[in-house]
CHARMM-style PDB file with segment names, atoms N, HN, CA, C and O in Angstrom:
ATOM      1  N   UNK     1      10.354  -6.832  -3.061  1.00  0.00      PROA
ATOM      2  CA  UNK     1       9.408  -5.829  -3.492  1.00  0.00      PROA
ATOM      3  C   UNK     1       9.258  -5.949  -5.012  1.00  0.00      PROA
ATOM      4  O   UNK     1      10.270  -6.187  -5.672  1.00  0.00      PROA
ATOM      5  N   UNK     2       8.018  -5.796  -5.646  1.00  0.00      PROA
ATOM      6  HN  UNK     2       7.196  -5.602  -5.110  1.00  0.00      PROA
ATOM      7  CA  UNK     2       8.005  -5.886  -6.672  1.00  0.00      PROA
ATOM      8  C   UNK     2       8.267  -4.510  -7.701  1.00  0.00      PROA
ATOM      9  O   UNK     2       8.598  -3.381  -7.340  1.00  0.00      PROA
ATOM     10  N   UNK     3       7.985  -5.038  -9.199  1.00  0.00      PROA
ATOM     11  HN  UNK     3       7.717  -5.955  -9.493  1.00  0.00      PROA
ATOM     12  CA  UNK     3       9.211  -3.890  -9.891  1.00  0.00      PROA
ATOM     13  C   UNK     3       7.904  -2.784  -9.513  1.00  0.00      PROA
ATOM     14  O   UNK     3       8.252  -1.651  -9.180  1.00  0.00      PROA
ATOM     15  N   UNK     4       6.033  -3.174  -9.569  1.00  0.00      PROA
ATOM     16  HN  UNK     4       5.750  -4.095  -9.839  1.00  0.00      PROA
ATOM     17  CA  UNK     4       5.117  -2.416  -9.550  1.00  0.00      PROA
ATOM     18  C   UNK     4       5.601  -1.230  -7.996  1.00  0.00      PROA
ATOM     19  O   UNK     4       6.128  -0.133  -7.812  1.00  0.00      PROA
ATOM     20  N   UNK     5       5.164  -2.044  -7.419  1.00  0.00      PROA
ATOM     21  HN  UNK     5       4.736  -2.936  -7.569  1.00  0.00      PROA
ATOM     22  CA  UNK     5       5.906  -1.131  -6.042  1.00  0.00      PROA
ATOM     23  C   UNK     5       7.214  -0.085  -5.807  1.00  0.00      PROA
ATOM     24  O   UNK     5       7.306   0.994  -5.222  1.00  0.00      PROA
ATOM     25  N   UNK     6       7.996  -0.765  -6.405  1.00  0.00      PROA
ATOM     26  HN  UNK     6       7.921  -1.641  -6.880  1.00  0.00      PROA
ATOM     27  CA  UNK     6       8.991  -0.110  -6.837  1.00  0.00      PROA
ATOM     28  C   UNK     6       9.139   0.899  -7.505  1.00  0.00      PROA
ATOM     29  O   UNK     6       9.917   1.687  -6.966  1.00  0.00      PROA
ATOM     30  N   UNK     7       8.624   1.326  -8.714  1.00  0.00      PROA
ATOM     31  HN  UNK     7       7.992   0.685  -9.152  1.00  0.00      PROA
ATOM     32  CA  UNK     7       7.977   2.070  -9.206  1.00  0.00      PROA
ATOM     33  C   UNK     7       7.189   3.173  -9.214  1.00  0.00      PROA
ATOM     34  O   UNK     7       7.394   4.297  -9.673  1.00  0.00      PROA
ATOM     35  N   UNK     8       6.043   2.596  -8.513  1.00  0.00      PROA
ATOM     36  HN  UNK     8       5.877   1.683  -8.140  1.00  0.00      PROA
ATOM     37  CA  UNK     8       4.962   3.634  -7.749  1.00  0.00      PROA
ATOM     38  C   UNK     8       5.984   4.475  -6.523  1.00  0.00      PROA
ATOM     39  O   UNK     8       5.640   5.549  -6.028  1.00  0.00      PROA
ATOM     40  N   UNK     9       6.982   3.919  -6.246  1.00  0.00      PROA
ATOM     41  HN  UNK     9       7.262   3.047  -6.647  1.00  0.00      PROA
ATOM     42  CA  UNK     9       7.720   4.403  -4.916  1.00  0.00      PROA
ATOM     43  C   UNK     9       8.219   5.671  -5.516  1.00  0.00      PROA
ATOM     44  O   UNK     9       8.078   6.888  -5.398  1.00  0.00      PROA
ATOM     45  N   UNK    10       8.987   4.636  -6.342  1.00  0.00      PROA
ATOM     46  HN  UNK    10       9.102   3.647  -6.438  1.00  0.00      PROA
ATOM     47  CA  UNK    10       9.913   6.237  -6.950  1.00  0.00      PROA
ATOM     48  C   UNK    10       9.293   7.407  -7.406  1.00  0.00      PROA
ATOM     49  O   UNK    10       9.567   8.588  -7.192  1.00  0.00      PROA
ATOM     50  N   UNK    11       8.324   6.826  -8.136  1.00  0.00      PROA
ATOM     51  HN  UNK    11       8.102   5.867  -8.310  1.00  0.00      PROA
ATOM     52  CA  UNK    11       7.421   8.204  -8.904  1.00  0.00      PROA
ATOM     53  C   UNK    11       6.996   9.203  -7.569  1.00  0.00      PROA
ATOM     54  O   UNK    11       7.244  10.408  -7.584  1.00  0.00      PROA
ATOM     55  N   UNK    12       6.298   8.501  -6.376  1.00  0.00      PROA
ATOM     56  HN  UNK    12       6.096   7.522  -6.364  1.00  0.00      PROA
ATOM     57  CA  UNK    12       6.000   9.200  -5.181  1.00  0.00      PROA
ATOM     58  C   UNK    12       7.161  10.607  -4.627  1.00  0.00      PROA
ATOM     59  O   UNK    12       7.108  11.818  -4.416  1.00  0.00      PROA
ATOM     60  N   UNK    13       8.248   9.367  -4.583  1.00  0.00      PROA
ATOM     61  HN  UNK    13       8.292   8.383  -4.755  1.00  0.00      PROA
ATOM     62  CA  UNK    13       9.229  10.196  -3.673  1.00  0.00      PROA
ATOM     63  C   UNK    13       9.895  10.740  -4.414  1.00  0.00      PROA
ATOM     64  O   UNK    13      10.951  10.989  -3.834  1.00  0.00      PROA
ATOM     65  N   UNK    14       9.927  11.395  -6.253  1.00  0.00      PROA
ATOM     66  HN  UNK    14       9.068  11.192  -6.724  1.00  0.00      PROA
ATOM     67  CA  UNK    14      10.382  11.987  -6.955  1.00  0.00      PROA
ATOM     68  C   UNK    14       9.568  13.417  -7.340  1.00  0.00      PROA
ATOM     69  O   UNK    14      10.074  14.468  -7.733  1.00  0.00      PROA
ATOM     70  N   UNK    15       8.197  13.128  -7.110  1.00  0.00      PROA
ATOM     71  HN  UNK    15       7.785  12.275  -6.791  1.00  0.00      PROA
ATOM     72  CA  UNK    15       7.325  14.666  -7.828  1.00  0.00      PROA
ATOM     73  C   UNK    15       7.076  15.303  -6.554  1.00  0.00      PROA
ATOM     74  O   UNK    15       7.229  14.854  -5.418  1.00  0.00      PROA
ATOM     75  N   UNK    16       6.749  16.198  -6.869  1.00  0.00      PROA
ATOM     76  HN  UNK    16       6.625  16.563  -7.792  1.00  0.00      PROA
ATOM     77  CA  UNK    16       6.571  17.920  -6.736  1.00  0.00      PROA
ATOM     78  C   UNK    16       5.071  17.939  -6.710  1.00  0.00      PROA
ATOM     79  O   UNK    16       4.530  18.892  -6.149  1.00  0.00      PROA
ATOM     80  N   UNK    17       4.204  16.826  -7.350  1.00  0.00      PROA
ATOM     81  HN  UNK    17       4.643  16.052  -7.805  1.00  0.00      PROA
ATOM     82  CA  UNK    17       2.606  16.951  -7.097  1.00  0.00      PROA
ATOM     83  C   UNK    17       1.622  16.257  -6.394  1.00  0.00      PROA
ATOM     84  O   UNK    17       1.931  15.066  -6.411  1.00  0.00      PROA
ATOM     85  N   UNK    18       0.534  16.448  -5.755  1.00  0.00      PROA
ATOM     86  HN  UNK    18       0.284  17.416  -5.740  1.00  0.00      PROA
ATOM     87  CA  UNK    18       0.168  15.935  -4.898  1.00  0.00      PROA
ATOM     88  C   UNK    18      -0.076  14.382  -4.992  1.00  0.00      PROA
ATOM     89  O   UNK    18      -0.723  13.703  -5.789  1.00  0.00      PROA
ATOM     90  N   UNK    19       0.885  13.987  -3.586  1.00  0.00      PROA
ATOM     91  HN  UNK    19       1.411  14.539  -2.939  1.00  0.00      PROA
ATOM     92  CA  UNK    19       0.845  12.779  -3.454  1.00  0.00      PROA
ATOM     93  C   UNK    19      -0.816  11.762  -3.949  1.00  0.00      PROA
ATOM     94  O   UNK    19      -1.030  10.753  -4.620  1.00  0.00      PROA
ATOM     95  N   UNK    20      -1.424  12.457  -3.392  1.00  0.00      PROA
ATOM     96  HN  UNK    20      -1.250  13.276  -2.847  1.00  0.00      PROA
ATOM     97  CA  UNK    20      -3.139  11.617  -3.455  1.00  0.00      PROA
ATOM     98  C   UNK    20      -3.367  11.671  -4.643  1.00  0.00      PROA
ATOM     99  O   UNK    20      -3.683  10.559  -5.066  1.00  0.00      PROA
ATOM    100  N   UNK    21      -3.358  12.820  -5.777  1.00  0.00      PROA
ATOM    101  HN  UNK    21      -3.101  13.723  -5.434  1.00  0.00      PROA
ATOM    102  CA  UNK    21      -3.556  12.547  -6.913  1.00  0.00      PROA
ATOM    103  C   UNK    21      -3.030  11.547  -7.729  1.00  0.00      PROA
ATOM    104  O   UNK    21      -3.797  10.896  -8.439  1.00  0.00      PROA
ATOM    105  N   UNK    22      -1.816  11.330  -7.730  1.00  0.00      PROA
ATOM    106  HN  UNK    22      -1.193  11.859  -7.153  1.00  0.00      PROA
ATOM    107  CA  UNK    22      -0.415  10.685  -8.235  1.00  0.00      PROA
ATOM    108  C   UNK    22      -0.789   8.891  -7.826  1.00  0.00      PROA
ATOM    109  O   UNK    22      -0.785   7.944  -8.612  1.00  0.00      PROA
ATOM    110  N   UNK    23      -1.103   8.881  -6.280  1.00  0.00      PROA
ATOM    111  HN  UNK    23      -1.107   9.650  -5.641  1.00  0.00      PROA
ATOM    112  CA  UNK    23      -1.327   7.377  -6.148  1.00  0.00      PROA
ATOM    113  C   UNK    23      -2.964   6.557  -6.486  1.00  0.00      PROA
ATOM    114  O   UNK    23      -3.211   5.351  -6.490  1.00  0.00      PROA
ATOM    115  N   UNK    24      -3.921   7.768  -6.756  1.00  0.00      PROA
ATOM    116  HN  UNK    24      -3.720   8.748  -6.752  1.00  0.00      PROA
ATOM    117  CA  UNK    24      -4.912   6.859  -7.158  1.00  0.00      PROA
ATOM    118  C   UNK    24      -4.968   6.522  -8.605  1.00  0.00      PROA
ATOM    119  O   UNK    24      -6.021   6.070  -9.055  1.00  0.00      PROA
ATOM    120  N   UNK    25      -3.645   6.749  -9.598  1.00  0.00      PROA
ATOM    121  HN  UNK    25      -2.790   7.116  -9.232  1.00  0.00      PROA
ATOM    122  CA  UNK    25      -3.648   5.907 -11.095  1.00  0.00      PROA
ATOM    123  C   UNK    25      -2.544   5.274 -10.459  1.00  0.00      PROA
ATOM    124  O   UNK    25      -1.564   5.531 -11.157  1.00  0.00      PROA
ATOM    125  N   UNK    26      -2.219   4.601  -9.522  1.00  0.00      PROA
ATOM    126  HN  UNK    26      -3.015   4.392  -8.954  1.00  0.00      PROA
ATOM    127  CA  UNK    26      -0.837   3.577  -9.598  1.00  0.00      PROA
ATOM    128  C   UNK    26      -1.894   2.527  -8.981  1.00  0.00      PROA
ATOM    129  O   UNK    26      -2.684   2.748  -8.063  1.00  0.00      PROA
ATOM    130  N   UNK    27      -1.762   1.625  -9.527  1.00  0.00      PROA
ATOM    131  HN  UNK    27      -1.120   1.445 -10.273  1.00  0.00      PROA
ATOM    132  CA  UNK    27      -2.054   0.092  -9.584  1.00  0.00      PROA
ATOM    133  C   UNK    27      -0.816  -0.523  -8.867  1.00  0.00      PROA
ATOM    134  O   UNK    27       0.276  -0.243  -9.363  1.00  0.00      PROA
ATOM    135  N   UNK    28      -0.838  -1.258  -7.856  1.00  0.00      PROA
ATOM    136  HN  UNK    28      -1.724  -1.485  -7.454  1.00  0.00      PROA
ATOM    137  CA  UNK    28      -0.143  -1.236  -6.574  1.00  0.00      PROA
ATOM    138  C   UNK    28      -1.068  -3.212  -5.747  1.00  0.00      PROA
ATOM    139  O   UNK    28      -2.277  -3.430  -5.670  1.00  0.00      PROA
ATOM    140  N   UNK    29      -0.219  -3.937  -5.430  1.00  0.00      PROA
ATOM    141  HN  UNK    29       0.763  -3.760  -5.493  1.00  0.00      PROA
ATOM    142  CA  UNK    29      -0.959  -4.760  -4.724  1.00  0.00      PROA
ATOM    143  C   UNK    29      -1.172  -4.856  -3.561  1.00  0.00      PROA
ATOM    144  O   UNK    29      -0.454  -5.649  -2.950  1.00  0.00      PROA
ATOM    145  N   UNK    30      -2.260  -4.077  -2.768  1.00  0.00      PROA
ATOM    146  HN  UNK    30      -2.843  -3.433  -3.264  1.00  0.00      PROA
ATOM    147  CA  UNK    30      -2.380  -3.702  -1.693  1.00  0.00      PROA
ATOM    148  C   UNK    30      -1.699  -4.328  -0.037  1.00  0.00      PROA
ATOM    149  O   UNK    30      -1.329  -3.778   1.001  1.00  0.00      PROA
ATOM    150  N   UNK    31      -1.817  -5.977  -0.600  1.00  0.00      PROA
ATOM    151  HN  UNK    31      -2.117  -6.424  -1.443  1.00  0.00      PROA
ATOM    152  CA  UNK    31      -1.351  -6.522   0.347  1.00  0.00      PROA
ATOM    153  C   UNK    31       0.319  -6.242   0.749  1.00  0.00      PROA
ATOM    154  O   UNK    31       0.712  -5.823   1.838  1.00  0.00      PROA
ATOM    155  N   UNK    32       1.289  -6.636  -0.590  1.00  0.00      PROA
ATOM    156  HN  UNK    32       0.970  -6.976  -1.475  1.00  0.00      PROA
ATOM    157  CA  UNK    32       2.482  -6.229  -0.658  1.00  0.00      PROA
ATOM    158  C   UNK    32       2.498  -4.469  -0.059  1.00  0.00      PROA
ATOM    159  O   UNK    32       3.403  -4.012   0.639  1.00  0.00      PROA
ATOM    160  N   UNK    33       1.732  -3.976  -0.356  1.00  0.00      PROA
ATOM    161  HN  UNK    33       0.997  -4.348  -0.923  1.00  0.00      PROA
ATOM    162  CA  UNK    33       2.043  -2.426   0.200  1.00  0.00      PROA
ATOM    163  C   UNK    33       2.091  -2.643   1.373  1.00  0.00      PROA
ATOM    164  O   UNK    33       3.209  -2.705   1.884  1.00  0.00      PROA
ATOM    165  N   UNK    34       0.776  -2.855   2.295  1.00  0.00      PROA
ATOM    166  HN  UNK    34      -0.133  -2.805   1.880  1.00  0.00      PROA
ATOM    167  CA  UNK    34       0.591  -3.216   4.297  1.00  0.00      PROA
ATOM    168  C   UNK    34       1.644  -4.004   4.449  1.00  0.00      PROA
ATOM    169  O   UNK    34       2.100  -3.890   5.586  1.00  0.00      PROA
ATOM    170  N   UNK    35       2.484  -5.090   3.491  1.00  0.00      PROA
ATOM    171  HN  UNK    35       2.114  -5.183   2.566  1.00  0.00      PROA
ATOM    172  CA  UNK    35       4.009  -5.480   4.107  1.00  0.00      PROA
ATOM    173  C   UNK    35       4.910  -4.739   4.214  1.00  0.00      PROA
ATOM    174  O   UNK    35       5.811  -4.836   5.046  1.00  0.00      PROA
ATOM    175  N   UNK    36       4.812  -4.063   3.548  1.00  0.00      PROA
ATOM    176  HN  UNK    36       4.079  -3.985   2.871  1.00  0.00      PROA
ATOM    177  CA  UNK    36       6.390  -3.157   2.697  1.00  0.00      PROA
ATOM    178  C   UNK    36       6.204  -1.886   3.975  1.00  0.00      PROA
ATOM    179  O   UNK    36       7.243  -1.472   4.490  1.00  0.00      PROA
ATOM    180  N   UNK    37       5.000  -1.371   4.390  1.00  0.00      PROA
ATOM    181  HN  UNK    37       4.156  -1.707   3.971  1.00  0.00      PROA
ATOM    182  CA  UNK    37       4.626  -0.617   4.947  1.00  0.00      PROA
ATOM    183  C   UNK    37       5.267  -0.975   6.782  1.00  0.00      PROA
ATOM    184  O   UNK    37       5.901  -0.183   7.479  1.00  0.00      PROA
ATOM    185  N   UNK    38       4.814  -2.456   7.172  1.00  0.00      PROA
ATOM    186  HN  UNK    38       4.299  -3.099   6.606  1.00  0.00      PROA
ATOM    187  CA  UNK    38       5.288  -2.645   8.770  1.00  0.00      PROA
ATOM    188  C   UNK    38       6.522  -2.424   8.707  1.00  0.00      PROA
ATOM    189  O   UNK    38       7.122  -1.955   9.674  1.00  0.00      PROA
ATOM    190  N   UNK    39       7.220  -2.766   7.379  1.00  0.00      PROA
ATOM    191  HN  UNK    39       6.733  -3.147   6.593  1.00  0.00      PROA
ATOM    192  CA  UNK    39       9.144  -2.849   7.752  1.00  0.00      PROA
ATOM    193  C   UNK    39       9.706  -1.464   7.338  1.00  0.00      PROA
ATOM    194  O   UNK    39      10.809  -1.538   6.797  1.00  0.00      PROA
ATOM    195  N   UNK    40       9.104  -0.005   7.496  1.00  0.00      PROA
ATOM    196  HN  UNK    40       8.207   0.055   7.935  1.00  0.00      PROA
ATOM    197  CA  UNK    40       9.320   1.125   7.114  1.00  0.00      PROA
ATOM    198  C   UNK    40       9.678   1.771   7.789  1.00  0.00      PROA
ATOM    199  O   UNK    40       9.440   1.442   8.951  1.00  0.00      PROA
ATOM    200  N   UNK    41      10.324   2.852   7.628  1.00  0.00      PROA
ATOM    201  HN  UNK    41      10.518   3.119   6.684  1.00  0.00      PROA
ATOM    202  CA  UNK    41      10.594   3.858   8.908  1.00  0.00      PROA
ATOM    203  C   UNK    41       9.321   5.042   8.467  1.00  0.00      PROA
ATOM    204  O   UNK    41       9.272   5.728   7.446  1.00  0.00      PROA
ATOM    205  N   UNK    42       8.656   5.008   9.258  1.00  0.00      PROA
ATOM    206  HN  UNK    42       8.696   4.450  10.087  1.00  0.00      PROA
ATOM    207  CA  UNK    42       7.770   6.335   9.168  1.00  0.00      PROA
ATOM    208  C   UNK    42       7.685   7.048   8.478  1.00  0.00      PROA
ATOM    209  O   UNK    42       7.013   7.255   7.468  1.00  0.00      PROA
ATOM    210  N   UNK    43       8.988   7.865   9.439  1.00  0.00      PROA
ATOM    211  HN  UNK    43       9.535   7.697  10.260  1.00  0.00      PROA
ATOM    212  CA  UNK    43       9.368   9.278   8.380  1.00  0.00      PROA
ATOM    213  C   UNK    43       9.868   9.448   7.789  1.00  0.00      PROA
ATOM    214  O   UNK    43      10.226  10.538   7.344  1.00  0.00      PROA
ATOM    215  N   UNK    44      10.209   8.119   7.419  1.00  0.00      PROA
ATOM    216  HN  UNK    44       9.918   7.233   7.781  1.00  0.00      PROA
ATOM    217  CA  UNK    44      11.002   8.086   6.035  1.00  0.00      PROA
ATOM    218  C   UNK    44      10.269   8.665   4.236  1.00  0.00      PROA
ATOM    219  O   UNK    44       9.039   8.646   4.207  1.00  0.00      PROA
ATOM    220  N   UNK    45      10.837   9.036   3.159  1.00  0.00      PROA
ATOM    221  HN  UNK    45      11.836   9.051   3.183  1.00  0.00      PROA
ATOM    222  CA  UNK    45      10.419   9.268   2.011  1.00  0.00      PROA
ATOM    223  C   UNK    45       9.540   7.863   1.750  1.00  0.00      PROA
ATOM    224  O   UNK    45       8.403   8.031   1.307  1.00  0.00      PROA
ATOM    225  N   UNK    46       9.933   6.658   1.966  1.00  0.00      PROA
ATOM    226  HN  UNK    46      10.856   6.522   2.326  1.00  0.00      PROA
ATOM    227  CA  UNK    46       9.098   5.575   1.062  1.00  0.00      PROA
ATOM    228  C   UNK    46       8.316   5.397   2.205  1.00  0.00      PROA
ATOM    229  O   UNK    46       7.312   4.770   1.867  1.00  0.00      PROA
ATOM    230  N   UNK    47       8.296   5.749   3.844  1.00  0.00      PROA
ATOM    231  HN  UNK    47       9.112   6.259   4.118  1.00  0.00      PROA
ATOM    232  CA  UNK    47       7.169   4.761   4.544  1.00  0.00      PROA
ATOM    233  C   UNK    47       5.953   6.379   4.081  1.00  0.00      PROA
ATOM    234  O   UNK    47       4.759   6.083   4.026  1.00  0.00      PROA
ATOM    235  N   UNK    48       6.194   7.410   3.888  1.00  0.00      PROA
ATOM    236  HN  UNK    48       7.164   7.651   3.933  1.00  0.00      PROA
ATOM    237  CA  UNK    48       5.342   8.472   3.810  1.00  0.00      PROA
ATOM    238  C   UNK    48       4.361   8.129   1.973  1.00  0.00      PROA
ATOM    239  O   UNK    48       3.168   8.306   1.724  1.00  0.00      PROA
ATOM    240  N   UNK    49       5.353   7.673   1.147  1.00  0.00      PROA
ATOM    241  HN  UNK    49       6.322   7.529   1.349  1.00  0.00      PROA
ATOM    242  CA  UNK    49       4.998   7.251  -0.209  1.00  0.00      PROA
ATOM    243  C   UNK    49       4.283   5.763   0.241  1.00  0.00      PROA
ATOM    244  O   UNK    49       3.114   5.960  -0.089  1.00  0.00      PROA
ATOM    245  N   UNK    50       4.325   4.785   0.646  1.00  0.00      PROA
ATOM    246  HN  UNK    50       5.275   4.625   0.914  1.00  0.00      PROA
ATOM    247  CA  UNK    50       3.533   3.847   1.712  1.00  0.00      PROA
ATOM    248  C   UNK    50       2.318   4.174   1.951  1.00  0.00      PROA
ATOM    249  O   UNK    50       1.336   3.731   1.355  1.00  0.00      PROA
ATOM    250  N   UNK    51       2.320   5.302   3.211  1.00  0.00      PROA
ATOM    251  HN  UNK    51       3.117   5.662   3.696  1.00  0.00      PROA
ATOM    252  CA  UNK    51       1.110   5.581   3.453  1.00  0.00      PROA
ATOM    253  C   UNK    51      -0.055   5.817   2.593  1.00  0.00      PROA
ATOM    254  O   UNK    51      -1.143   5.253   2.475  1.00  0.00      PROA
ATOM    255  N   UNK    52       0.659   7.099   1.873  1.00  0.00      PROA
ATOM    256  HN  UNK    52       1.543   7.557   1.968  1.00  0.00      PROA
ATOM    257  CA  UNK    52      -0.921   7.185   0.787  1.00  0.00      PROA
ATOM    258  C   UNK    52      -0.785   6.215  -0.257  1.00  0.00      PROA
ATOM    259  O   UNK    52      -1.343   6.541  -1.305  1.00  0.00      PROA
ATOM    260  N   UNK    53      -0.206   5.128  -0.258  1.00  0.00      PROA
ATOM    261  HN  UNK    53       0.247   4.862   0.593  1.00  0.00      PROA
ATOM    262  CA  UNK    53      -0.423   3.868  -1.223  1.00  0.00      PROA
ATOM    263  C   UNK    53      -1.429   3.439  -0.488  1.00  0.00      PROA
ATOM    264  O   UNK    53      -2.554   3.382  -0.986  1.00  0.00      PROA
ATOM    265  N   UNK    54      -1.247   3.147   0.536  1.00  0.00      PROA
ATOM    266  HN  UNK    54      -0.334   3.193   0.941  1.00  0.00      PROA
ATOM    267  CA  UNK    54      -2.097   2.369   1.450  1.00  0.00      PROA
ATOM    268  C   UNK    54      -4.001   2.613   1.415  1.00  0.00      PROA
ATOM    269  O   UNK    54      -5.023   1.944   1.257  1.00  0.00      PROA
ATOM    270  N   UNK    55      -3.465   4.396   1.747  1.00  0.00      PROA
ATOM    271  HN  UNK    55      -2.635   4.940   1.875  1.00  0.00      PROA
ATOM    272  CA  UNK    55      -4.685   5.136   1.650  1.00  0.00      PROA
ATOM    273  C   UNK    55      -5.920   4.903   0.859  1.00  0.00      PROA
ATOM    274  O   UNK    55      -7.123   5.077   1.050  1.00  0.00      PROA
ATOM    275  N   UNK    56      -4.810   4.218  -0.574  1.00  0.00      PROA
ATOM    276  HN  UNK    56      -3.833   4.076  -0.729  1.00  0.00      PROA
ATOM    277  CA  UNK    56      -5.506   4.339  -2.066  1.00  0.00      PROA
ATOM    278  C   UNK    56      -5.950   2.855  -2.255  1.00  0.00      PROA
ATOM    279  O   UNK    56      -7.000   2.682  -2.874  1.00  0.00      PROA
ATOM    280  N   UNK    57      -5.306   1.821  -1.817  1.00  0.00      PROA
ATOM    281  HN  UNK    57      -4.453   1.962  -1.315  1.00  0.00      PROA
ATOM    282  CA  UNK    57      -5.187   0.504  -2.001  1.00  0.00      PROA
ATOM    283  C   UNK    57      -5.513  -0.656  -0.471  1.00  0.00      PROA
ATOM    284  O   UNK    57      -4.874  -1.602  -0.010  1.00  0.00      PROA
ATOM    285  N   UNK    58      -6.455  -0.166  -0.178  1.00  0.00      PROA
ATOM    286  HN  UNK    58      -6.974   0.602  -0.552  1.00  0.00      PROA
ATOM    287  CA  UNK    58      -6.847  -0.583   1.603  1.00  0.00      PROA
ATOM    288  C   UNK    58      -6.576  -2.343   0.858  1.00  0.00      PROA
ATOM    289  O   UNK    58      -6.823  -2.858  -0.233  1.00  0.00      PROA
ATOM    290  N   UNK    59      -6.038  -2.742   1.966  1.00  0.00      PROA
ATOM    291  HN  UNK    59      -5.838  -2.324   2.852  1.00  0.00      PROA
ATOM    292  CA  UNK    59      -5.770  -4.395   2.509  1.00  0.00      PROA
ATOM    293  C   UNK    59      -6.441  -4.535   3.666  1.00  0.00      PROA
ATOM    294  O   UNK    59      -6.231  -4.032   4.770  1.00  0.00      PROA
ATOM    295  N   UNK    60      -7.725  -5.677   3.082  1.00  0.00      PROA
ATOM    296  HN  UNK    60      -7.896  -6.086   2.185  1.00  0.00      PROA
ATOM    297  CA  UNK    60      -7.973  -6.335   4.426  1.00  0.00      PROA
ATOM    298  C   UNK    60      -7.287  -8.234   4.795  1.00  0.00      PROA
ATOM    299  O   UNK    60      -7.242  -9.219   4.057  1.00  0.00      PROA
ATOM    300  N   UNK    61      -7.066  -8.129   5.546  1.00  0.00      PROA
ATOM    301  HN  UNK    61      -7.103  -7.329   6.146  1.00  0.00      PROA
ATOM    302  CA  UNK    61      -6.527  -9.708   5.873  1.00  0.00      PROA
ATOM    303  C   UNK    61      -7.656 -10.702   5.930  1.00  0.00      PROA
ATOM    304  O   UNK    61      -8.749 -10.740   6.494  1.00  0.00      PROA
ATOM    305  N   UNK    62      -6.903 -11.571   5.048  1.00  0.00      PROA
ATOM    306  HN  UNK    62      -6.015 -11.539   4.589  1.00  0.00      PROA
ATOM    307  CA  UNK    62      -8.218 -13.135   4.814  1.00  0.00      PROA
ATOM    308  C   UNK    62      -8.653 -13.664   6.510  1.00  0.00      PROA
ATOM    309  O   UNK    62      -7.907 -13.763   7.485  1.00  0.00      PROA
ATOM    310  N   UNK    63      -9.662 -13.852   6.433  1.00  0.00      PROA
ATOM    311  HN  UNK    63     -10.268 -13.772   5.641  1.00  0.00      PROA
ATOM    312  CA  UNK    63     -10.119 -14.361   7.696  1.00  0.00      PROA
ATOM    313  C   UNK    63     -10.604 -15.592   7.372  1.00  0.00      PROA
ATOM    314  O   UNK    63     -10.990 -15.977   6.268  1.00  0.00      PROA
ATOM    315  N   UNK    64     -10.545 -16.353   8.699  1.00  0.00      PROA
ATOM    316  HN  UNK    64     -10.231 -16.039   9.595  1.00  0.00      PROA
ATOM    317  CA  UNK    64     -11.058 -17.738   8.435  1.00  0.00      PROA
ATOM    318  C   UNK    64     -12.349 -17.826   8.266  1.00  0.00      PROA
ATOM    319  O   UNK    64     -12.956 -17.144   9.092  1.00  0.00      PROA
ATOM    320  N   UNK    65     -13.171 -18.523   7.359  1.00  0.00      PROA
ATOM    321  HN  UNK    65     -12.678 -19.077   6.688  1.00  0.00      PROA
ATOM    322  CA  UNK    65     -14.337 -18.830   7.148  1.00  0.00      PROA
ATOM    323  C   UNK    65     -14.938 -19.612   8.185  1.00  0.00      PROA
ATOM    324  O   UNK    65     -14.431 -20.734   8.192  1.00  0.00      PROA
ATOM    325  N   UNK    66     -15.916 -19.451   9.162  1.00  0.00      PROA
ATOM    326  HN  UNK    66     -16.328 -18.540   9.156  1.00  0.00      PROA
ATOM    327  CA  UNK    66     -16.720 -20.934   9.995  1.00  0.00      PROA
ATOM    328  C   UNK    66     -18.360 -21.074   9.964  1.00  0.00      PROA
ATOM    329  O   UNK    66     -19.176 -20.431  10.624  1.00  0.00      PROA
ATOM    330  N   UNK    67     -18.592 -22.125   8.983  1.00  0.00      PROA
ATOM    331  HN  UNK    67     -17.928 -22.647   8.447  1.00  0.00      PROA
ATOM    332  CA  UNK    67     -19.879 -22.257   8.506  1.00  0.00      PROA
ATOM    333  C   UNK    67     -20.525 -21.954  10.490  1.00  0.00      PROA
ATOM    334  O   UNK    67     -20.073 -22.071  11.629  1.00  0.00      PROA
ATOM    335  N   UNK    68     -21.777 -21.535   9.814  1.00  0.00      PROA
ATOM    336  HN  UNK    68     -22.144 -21.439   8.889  1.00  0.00      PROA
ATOM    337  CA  UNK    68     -22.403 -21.557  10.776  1.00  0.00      PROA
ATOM    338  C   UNK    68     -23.198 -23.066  11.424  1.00  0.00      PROA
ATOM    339  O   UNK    68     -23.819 -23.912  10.781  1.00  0.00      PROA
ATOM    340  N   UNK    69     -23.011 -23.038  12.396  1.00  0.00      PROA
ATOM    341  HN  UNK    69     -22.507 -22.351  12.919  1.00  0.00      PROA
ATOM    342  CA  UNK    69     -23.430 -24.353  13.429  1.00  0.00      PROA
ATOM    343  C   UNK    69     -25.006 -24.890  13.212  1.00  0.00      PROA
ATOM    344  O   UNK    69     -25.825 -23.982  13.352  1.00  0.00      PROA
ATOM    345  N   UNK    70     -25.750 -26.610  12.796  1.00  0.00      PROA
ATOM    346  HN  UNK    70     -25.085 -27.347  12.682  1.00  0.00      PROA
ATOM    347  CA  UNK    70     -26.709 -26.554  12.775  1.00  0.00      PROA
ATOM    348  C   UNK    70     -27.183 -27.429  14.069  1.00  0.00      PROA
ATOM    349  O   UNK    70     -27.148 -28.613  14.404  1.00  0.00      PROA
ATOM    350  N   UNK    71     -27.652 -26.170  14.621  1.00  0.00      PROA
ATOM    351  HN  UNK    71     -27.681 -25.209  14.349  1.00  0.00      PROA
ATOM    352  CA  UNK    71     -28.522 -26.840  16.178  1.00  0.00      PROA
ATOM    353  C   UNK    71     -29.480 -27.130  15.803  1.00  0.00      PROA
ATOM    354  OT1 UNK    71     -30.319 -27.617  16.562  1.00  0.00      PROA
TER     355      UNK     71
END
């Protein structure tokens, strides 16, 4: 996990103020979050600090490119 993630975690699972406010100034790499996120326990403090990372920082997965076919 990186120190960014790391970071954003703690600050999450340390304040008293609303989560959503708090994670849309954390700069976070979305992809590393949707990892950090499958190996979580839920209800845990960091998979709940996870979620609204997630919320804030959507990951979509690279898809394969396939030129289109010339018939």
């Amino acid at each position: 996990m990186s120190e960014q993630l790391t970071a954003a975690l703690e600050v999450l699972t340390s304040t008293y103020q609303d989560l959503d406010m708090i994670a849309q100034g954390l700069v976070v790499d979305a992809a590393e979050v949707a990892q950090a996120l499958s190996s979580t326990e839920v209800d845990s403090a960091e998979g709940v600090a996870l979620r609204v990372l997630a919320k804030h920082n959507l990951y979509t997965a690279p898809t394969r490119y396939t030129p289109p076919s010339e018939e």
